[in-house]
Residue, then its C-alpha position, 0 to 999 in steps of 0.5 A: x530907314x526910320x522904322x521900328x520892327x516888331x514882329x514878322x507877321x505870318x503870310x497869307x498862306x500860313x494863316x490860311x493853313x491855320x484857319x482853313x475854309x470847309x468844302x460847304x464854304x468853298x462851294x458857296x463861294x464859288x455859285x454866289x461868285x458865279x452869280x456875281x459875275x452873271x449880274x455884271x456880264x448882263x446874263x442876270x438883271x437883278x440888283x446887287x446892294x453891296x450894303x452894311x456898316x461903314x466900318x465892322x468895329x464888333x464881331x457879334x454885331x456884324x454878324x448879327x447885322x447881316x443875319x437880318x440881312x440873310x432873312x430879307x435876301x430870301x423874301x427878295x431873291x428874284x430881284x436883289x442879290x446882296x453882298x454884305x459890307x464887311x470893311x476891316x480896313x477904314x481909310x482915315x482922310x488925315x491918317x488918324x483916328x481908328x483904322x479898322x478891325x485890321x488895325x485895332x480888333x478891338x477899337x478901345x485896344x492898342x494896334x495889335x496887327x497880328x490879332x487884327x490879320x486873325x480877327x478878320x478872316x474869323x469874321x469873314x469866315x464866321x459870316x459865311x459859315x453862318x449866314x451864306x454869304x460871302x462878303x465885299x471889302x476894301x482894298x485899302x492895303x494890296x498886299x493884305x487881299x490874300x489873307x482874304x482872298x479865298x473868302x471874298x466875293x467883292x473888292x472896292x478900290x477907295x478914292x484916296x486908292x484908285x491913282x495909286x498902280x499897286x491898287x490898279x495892278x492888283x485889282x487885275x488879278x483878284x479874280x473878283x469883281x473889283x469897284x474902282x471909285x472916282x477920286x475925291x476932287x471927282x475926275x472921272x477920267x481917273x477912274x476910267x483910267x483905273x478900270x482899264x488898267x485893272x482890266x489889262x494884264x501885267x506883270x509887277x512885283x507882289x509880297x516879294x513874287x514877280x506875279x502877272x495877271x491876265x487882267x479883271x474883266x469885271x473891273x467897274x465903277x463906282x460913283x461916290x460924289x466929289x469934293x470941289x475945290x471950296x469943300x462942297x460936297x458935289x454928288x454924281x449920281x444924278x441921270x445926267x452923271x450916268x448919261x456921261x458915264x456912258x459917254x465915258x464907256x463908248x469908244x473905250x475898249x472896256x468889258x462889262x461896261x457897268x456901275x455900282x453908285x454909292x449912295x452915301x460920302x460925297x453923293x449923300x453930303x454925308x447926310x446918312x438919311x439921304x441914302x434912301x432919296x437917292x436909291x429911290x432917284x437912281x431906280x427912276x432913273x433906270x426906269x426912264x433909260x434902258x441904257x442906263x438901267x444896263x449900266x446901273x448893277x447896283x447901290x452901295x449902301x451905308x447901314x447897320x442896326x442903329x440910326x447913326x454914329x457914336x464914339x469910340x467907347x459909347x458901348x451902344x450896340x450895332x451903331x457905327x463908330x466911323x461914318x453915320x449908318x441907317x438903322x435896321x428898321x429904315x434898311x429893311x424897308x428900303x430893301x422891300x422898296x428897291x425889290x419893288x422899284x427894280 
């Protein structure tokens, strides 16, 4: 094996033992999970917005982010239940470039895994603490979701991720809800098959356990546009994709039967200002289609506190350094317009 080994990394359960969580923030977490649930079972009709910044690349800028957020969500509460976007793990579709916090908790710095493992339970710890809530991820590496696990409320199952069984296994049982995105080349059947395996029991090999899982009832969907075979961008998050996504759920022995729609990557052509076109679109949608309205528990939104993106190094604070993000001003009104279209 052509590897070089430089250090043994401390489990999840170490690292949980040396940055526990207080009885406040585990109590939060369990009445903001219970609501989580309540929204996908269809006992609470509100929207979730699963919305932040592509990547978080800064601490206090994150934070900050999702401080403003905190106000929003109090002027909203009866209608949109939010779940920030705290993504330290940034999936690179060539394999290069910064891979996110876990990575590199400083982007300008060397990898250091180890200060990246710490860096990301003190941001996701420091944003419950701070501002009550508990946070989405991704689940780009399975086997890290436990240094996580007792801080997150939301997992995503990216489009390079949703085909791989170790993704699908461990998305079973998380114990969380668990977004599984349509691939890149756009074959919802993949997707489909991702929900039911995650939403099925196993049995299978996790950090050196022979672990089995009773499966995640709230495994779901999320449509993210695709990518034909000339390149273009094809969005999927028009009413006629939903009808069909319903086509997909009938006959299936699925529980839960729901979608959150991403309303940027492929659905947006990456065009970071079309977020607010499309989360407008969808909500019309409801509007005209009870079955849909059901179907639909919610927008994933790319945003942070500047227009944009910049590069690594271009010290502009709270502007994204992956994908382009709404800024703060255009967020806040989206939010009150969703609250008011909802």
């Amino acid at each position: 094996m052509d590897m070089e080994f430089l250090r043994k990394l401390p489990t999840p359960q170490e690292l949980k033992e040396q940055f526990p969580v207080s009885n406040k923030v585990m109590q939060i977490k369990e009445e903001r999970d219970k609501e989580i649930r309540d929204i996908f079972s269809g006992k609470s009709d509100k929207l979730i917005l699963v919305i932040g910044p592509c990547s978080a690349d800064h601490e206090d800028a994150v934070i900050d982010y999702i401080s403003r957020l905190r106000k929003v969500q109090e002027k909203v509460s009866d209608k949109i239940f939010m779940i920030p976007r705290i993504y330290t793990n940034k999936p690179r579709t060539i394999g290069v470039g910064y891979k996110g916090m876990l990575h590199q908790p400083d982007p300008e710095k060397e990898s250091d895994m180890l200060k990246g493992i710490i860096a990301i339970r003190q941001l996701h710890k420091r944003a419950i603490e701070e501002t009550e809530f508990t946070c989405a991820d991704e689940m780009l590496y399975p086997e890290n979701h436990r240094y996580l696990s007792d801080l997150l409320s939301y997992v995503a199952v990216g489009a390079r991720s949703v085909e791989d069984q170790q993704h699908r296994l461990t998305a079973s049982g998380v114990g969380i809800p668990a977004g599984m995105k349509n691939p890149t080349g756009g074959d919802i059947s993949v997707m489909m098959n991702s929900i039911i395996a995650a939403q099925s029991g196993h049995t299978f090999l996790y950090r050196g356990w022979e672990v089995k899982t009773k499966g995640n009832p709230y495994a779901h969907a999320i449509l993210r546009g695709y990518v034909d075979k000339f390149g273009r961008n094809i969005p999927n998050y028009h009413y006629e994709d939903l009808q069909h996504l319903l086509e997909q759920y009938d006959g299936k022995d699925l529980q839960n039967p729901a979608v959150i729609i991403d309303t940027n990557h492929s659905n947006s052509g990456k065009n970071y200002l079309e977020q607010i076109r499309i989360s407008k679109d969808i909500m019309h949608s409801c509007k005209v289609s009870p079955e849909i309205h059901n179907l639909v528990k919610g927008l994933m939104i790319e945003s942070y506190i500047e227009d944009g993106n910049q590069k690594v190094g271009d010290h502009c604070y709270g502007k994204s350094i992956t994908d382009p993000c709404l800024g703060w001003e255009k967020t806040e009104q989206l939010i009150y317009e969703l609250a008011d279209l909802w």
